[in-house]
Z-matrix of the N, CA and C atoms (Angstrom, degrees):
N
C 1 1.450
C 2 1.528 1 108.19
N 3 1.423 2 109.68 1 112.80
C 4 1.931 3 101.85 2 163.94
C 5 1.214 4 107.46 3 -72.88
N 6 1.584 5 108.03 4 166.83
C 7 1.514 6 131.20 5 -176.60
C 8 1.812 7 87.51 6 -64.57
N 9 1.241 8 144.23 7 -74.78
C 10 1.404 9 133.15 8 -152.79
C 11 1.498 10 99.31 9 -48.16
N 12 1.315 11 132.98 10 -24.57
C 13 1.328 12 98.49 11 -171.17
C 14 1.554 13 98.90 12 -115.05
N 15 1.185 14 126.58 13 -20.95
C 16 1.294 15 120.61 14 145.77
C 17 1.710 16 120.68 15 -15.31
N 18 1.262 17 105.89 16 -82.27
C 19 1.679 18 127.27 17 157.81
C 20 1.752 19 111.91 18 -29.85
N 21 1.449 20 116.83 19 -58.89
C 22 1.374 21 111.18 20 179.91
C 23 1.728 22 123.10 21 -71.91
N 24 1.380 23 109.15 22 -22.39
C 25 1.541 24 116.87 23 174.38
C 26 1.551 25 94.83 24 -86.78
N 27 0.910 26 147.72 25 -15.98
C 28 1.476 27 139.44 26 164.92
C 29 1.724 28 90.03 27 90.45
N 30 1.638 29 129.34 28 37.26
C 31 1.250 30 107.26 29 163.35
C 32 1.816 31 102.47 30 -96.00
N 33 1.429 32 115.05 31 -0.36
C 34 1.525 33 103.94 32 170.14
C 35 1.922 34 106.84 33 -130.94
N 36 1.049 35 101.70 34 138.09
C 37 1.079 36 103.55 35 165.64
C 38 1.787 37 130.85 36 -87.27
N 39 1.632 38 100.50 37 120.79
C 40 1.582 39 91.48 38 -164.97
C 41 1.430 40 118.40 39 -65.52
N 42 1.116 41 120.76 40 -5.88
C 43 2.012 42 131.72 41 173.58
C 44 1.538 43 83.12 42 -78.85
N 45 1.135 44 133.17 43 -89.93
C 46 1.831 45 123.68 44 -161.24
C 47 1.819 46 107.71 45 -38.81
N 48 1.155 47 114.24 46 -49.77
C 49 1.793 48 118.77 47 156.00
C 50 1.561 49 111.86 48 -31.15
N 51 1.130 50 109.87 49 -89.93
C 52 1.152 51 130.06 50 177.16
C 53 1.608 52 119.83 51 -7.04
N 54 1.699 53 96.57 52 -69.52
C 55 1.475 54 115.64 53 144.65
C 56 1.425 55 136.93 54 -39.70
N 57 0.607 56 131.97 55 -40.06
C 58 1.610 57 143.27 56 -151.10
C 59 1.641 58 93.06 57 -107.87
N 60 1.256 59 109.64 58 -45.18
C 61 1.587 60 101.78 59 160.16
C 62 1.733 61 135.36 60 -73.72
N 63 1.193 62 100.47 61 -45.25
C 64 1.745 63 115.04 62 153.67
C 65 1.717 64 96.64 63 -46.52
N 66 1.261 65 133.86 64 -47.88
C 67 1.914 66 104.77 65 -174.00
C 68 1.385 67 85.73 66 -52.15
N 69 1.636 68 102.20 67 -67.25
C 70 1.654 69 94.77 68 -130.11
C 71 1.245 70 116.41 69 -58.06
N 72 1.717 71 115.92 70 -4.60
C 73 1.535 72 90.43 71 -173.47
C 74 1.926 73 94.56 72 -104.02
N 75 1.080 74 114.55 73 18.08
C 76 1.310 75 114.21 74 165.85
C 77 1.478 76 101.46 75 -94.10
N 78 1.454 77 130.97 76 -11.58
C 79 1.370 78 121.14 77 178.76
C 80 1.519 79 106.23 78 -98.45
N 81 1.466 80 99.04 79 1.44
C 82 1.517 81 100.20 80 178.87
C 83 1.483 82 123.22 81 -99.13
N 84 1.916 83 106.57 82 -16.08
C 85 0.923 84 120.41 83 170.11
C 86 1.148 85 128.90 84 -82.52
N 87 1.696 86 110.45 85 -27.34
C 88 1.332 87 101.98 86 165.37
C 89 1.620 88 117.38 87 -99.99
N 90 1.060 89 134.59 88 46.23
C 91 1.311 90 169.74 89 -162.29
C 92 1.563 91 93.51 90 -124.28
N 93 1.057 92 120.85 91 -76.24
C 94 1.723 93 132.69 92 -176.60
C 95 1.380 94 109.61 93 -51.19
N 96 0.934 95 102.25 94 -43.48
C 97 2.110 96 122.24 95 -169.58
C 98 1.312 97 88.47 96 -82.54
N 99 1.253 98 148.31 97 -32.52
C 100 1.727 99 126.83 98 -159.34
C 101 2.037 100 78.56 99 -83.82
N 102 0.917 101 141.84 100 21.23
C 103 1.143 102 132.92 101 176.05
C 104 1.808 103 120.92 102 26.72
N 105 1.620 104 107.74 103 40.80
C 106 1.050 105 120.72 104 177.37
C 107 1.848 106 103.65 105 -89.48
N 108 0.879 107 129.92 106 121.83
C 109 1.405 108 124.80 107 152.29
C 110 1.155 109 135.74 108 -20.24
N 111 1.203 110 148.94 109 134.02
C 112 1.480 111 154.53 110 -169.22
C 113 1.453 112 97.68 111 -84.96
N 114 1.352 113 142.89 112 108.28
C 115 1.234 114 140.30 113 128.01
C 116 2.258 115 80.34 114 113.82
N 117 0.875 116 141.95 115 29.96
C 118 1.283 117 144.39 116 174.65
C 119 1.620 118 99.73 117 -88.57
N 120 1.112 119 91.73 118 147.81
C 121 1.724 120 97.03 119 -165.55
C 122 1.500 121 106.63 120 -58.93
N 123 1.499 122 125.18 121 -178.05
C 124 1.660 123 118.11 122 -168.21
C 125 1.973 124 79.28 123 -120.32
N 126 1.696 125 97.49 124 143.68
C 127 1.267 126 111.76 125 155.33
C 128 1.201 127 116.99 126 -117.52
N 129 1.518 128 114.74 127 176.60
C 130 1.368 129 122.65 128 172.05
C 131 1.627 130 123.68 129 -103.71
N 132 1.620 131 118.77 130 159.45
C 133 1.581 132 102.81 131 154.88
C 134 0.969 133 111.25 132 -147.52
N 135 1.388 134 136.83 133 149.78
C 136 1.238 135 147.38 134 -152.91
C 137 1.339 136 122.24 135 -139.91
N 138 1.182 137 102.19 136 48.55
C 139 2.073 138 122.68 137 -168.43
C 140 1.241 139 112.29 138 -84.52
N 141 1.224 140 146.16 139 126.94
C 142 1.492 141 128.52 140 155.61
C 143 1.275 142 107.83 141 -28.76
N 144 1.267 143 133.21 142 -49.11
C 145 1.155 144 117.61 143 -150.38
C 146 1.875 145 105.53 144 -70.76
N 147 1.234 146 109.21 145 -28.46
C 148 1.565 147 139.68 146 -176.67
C 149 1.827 148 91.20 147 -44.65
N 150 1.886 149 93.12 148 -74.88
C 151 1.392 150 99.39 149 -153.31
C 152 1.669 151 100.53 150 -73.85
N 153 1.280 152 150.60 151 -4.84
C 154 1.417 153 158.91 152 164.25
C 155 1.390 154 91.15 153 -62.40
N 156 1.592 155 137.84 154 -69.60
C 157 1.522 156 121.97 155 -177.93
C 158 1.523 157 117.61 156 -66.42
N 159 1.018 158 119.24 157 -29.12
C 160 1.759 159 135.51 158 -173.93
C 161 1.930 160 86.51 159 -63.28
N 162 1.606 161 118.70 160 -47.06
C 163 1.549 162 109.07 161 -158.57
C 164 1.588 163 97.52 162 -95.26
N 165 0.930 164 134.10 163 -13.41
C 166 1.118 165 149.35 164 -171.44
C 167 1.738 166 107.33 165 -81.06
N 168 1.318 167 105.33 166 -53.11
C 169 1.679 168 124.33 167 -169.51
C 170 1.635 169 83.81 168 -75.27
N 171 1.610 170 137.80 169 -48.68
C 172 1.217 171 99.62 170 -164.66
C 173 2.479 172 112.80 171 -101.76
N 174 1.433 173 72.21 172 8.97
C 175 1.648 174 77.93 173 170.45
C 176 2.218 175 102.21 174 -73.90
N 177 1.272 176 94.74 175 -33.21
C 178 1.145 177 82.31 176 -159.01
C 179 1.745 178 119.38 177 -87.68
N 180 1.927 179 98.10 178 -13.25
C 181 1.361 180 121.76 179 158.74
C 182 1.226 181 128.82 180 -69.38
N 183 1.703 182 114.85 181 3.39
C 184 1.730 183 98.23 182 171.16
C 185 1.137 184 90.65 183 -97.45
N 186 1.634 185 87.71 184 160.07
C 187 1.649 186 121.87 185 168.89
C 188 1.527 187 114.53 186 -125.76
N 189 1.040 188 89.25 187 143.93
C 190 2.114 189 100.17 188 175.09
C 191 1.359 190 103.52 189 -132.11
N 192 1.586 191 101.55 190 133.56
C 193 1.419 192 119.44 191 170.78
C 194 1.093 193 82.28 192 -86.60
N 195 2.217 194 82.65 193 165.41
C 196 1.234 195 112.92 194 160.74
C 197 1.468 196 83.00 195 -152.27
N 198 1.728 197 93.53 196 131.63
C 199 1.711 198 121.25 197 179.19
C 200 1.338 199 100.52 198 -63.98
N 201 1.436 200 148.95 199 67.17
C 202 1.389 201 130.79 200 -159.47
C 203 2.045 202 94.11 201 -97.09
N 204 1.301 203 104.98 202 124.47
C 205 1.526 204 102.33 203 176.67
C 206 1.470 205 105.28 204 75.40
N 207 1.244 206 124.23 205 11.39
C 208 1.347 207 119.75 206 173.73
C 209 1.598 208 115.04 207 61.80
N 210 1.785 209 123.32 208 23.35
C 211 0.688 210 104.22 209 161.11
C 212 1.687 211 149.52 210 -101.63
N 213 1.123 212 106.36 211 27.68
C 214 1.544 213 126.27 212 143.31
C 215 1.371 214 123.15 213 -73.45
N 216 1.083 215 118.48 214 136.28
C 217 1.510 216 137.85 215 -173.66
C 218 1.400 217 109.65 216 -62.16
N 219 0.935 218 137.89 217 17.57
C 220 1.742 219 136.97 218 174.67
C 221 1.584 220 126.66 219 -91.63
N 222 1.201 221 106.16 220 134.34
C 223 1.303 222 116.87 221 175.21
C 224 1.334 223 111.55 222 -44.78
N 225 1.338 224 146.72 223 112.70
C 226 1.028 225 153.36 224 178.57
C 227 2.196 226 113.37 225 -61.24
N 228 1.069 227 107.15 226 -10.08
C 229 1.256 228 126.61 227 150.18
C 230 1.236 229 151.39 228 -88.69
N 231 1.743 230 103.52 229 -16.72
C 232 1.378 231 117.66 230 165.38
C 233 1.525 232 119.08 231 -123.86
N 234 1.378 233 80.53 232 154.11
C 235 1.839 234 88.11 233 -177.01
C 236 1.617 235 121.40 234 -93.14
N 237 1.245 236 125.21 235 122.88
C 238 1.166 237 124.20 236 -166.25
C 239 1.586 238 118.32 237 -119.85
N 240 1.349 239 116.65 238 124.14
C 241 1.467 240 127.12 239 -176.92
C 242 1.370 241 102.90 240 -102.85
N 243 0.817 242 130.04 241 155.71
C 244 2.075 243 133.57 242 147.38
C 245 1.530 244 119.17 243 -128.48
N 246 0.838 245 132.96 244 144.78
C 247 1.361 246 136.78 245 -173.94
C 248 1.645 247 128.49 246 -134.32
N 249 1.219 248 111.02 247 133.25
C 250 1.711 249 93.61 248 179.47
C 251 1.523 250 116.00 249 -110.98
């Protein structure tokens, strides 16, 4: 299915489009502006100050369910982790 007829059967809306294209080229602009090079090799850094946001960014990225009302899809017999 292309987006034009996507758009004309009303399974996409061209305002949610619209959007979704406006990020990316705002993620593309500031992509350009971090004045990193296109395809320039990748380095590393290894600062305290680095690994304090690095432990910080993923303390503050976990999440824990809670099955409340059973409405998560899980076997009520098994225990389930996920990990990234």
């Amino acid at each position: 299915m292309n987006l034009t007829h996507a758009i004309n059967s009303g399974k996409l809306d061209e305002k949610v489009l619209d959007e979704r294209v406006r990020n990316v080229l705002k993620a593309v602009e500031k992509a350009q502006a971090s004045g990193i090079i296109e395809g320039a090799p990748e380095t590393t850094r290894d600062t305290p100050e680095d690994r304090q946001l690095l432990r910080r960014t993923a303390a503050e990225s976990i999440v824990l369910l809670k099955n409340e009302n059973g409405l998560l899809p899980f076997a009520k017999n098994k225990k389930v982790s996920s990990t990234m």
